[in-house]
C-alpha angles and dihedrals in degrees: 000000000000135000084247085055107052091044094046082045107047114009085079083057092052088043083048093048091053095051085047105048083040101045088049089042082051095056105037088045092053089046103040096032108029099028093238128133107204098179098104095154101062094069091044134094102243126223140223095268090051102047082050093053091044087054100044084050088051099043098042088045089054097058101034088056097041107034089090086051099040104027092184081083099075092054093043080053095046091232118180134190116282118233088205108038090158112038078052090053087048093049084051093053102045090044087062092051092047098053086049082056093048092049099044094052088053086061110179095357094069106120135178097212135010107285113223085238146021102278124215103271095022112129146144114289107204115151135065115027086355088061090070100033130027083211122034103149089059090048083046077059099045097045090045091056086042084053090053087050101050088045087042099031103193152101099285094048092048089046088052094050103046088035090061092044078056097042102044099055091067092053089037086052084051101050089039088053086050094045091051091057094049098041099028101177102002091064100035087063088049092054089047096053101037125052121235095240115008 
């Protein structure tokens, strides 16, 4: 195995392991430390989006964490070679540090999941990366499946990306619906001034 092949193999697993270790840190230290429980989602009926995007998580995790195990999984997903493994590998991984910034600038008003109602220590969160995108954590998810696209060229990571783009505007459209009604004016000139991706 070559030295390509071990880093276009596992180096996704090791991107994968930090979101992962951070995103549960995240979680245990908000809810611990600060007294927050940012897990919105788990007490919600879930809609259709959001069952879509949990699918397409699941589905590209699987492979990404089985195809150097079970390499017929390369062929079932039509993967083809990069031509740029490691410019991909570089995208994933920025992507992950871009989405631990833009948690950690929300703060305590970092949720997974619309809450039913504003929560203590929830705010708008308007400057710094949030000055340029009213959803950065969401782009951070687009740009790190384009990055699995670009290292595992092919039919299933092209349909996960475009599939979470899809599946994202309709949840997008819902928080930005709650944060209107929390917010009124105050957000409706943020969203004026600040695009929703870039």
């Amino acid at each position: 195995m070559s030295q390509l092949e071990i880093w276009v193999d596992f180096a996704p697993i090791a991107i994968m392991a930090v979101a992962f270790v951070w995103c549960l840190a995240r979680i245990l230290y908000l809810l611990l430390v600060q007294n927050v429980s940012v897990l919105s989602m788990v007490s919600q009926r879930k809609s259709m989006p959001e069952y879509g995007l949990a699918i397409v998580a699941i589905l590209s995790s699987v492979y990404t964490l089985l195809r150097p195990f079970v390499p017929v999984l390369d062929s079932w997903a039509g993967r083809q070679i990069s031509p740029v493994p490691y410019w991909a590998l570089g995208v994933m991984a920025f992507s992950i540090l871009l989405m631990i910034f833009c948690q950690l600038r929300m703060g305590k008003s970092w949720r997974i999941g619309v809450p039913e109602a504003l929560q203590d220590g929830q705010k708008l969160v308007t400057g710094g990366i949030y000055g340029l995108s009213r959803n950065p954590i969401y782009l951070a998810v687009i740009m790190y499946l384009a990055g699995l696209f670009l290292l595992l060229p092919g039919p299933f990571t092209l349909v996960s990306c475009l599939a979470t783009y899809v599946f994202l505007r309709p949840v997008i459209a819902r928080e930005e619906a709650f944060m209107e009604a929390c917010f009124g004016d105050g957000f409706l000139r943020y969203k004026q001034k600040v695009r929703r991706w870039i």
